[in-house]
Backbone bond lengths (Angstrom), bond angles and torsions (degrees), N, CA, C in turn:
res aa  C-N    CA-C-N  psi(-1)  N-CA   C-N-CA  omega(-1)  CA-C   N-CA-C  phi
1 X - - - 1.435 - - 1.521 109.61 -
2 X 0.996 117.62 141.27 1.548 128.97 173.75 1.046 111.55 -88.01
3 X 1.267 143.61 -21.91 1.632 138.89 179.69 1.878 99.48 -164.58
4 X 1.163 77.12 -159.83 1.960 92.90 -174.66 1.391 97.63 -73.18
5 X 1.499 123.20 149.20 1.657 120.20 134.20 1.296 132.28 -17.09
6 X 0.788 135.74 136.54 1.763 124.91 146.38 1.146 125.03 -54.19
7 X 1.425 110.97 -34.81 1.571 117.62 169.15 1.401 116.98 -167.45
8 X 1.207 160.15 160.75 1.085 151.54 173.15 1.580 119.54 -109.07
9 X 1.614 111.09 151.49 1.744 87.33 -174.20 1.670 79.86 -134.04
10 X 1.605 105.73 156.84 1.116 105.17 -143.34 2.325 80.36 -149.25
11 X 1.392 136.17 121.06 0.946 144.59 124.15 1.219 142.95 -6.84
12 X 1.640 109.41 -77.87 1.357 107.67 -162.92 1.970 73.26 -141.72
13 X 1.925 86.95 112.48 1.118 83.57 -166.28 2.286 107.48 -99.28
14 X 1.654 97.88 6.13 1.652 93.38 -174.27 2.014 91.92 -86.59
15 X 1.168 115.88 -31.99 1.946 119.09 164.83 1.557 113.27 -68.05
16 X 1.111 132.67 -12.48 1.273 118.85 143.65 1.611 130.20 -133.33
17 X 1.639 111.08 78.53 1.021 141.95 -159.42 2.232 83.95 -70.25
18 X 1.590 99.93 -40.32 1.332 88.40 -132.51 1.711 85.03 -88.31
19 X 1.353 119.79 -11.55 1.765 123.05 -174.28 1.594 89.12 -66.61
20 X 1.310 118.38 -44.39 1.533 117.61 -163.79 1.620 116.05 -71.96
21 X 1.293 100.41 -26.19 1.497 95.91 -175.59 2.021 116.04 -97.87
22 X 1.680 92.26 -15.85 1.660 102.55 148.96 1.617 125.54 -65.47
23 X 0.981 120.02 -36.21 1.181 141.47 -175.82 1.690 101.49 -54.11
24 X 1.569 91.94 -71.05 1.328 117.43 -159.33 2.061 103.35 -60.86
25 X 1.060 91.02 -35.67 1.897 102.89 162.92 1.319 121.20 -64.44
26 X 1.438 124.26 -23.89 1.184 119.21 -171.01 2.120 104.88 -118.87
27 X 1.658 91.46 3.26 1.516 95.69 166.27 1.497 107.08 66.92
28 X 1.429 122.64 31.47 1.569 146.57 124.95 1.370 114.67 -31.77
29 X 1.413 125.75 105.24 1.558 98.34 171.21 1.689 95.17 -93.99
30 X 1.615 108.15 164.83 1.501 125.47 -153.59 1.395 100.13 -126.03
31 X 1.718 134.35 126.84 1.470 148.24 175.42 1.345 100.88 -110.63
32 X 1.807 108.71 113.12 1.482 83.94 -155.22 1.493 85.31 -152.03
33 X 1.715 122.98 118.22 1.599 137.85 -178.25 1.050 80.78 -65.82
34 X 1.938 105.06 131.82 1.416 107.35 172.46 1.861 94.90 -138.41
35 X 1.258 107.65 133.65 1.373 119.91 -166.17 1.387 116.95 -86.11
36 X 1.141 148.89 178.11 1.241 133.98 163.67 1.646 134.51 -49.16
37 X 1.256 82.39 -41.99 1.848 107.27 172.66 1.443 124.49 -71.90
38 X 1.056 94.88 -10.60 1.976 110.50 154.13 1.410 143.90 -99.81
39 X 0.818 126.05 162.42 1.741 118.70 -179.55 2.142 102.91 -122.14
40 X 1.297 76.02 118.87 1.398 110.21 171.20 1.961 118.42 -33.05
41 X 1.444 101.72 4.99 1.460 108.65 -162.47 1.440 109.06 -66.46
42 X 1.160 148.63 -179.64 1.432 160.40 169.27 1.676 102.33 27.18
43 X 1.127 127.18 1.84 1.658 127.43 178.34 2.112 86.77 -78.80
44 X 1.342 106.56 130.46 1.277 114.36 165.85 1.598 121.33 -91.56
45 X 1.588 92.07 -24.36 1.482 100.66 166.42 1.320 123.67 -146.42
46 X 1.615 103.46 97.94 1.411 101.56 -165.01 2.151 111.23 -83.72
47 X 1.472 91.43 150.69 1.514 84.00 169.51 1.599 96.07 -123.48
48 X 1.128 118.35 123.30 1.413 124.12 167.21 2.262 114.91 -58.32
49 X 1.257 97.81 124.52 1.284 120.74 -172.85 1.315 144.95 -147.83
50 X 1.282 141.13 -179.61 1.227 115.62 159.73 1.925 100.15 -116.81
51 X 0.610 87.25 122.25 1.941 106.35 171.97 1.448 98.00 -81.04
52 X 1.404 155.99 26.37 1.477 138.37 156.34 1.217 108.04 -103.42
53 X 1.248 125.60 -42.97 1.482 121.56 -135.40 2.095 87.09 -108.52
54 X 1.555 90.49 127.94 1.553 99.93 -174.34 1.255 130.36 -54.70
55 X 1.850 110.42 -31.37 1.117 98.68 172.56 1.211 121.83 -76.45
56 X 1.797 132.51 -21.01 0.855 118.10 -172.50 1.823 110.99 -75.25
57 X 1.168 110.69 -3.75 1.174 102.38 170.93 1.342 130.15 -120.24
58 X 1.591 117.81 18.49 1.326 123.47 100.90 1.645 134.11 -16.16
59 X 1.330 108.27 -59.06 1.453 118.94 -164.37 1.646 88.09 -76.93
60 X 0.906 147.61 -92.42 1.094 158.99 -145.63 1.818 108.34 -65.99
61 X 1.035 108.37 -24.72 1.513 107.67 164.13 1.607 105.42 -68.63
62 X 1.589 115.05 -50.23 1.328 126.22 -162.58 1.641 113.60 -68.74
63 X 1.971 98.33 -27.76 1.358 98.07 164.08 1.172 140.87 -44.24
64 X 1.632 98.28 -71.95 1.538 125.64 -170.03 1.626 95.74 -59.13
65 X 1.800 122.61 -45.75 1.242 90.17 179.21 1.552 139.59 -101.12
66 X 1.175 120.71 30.68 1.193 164.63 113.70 1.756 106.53 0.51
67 X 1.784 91.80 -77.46 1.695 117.99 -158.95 1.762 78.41 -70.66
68 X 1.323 137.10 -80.09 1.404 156.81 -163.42 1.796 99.50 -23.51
69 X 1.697 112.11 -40.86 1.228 111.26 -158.08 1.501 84.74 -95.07
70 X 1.177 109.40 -46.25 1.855 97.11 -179.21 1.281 124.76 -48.85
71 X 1.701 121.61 -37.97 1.012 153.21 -177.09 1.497 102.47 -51.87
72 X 1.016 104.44 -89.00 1.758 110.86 170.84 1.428 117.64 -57.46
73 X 1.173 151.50 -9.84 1.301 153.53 155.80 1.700 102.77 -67.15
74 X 1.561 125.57 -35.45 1.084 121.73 -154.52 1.765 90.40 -89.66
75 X 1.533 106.78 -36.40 1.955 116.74 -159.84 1.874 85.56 -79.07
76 X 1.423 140.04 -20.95 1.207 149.71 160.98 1.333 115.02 -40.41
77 X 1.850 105.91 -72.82 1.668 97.81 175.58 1.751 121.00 -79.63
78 X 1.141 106.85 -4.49 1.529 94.48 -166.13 1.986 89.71 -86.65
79 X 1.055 120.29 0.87 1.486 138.41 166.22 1.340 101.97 -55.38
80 X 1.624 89.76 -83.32 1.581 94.58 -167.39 1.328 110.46 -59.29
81 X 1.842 122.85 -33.71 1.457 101.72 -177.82 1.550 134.86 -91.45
82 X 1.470 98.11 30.42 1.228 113.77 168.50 1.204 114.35 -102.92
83 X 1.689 114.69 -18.81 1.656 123.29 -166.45 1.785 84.35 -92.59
84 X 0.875 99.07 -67.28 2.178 91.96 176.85 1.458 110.42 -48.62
85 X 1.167 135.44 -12.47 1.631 133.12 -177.93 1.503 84.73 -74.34
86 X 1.648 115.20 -60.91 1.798 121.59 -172.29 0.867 115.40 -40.61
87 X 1.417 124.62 -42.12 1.739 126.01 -148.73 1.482 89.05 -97.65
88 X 1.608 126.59 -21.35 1.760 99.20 -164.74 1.546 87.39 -83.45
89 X 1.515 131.59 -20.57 1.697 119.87 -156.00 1.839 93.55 -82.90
């Protein structure tokens, strides 16, 4: 890695008590399925979930990277169509 995250997203957030509170030291903000059996603490953005059951975390793995690939495909063309805005002026 070359620098920090932008943010970290985090599952099963009472099994990584200790990613969240590194995070939270180094001013990481944290997206973080938080189940009943957890407390909502240092998650900046909680999504309410269940963190046991595999498929659902399937789904939610498949989400976020999903959004990540859209994300950068989208910060991709608005690249190029700013570099073609240059070249027609």
């Amino acid at each position: 890695m070359k620098g920090l995250p932008d943010a970290i997203f985090v599952i099963d957030t009472g099994y990584q008590k200790g990613t969240i509170v590194e995070a939270k030291k180094l001013g990481v903000p944290v997206i973080g399925i938080v189940d009943t059996n957890n407390s909502p603490d240092g998650i900046d953005y909680v999504i309410p979930g269940n963190d046991d059951s595999s498929r659902a975390i399937r789904l939610y793995a498949r989400g976020i990277a999903d959004a990540v690939l859209e994300g950068r495909a989208q910060s991709l063309q608005e690249i190029v169509a700013a570099a073609e805005t240059a070249q027609a002026e």
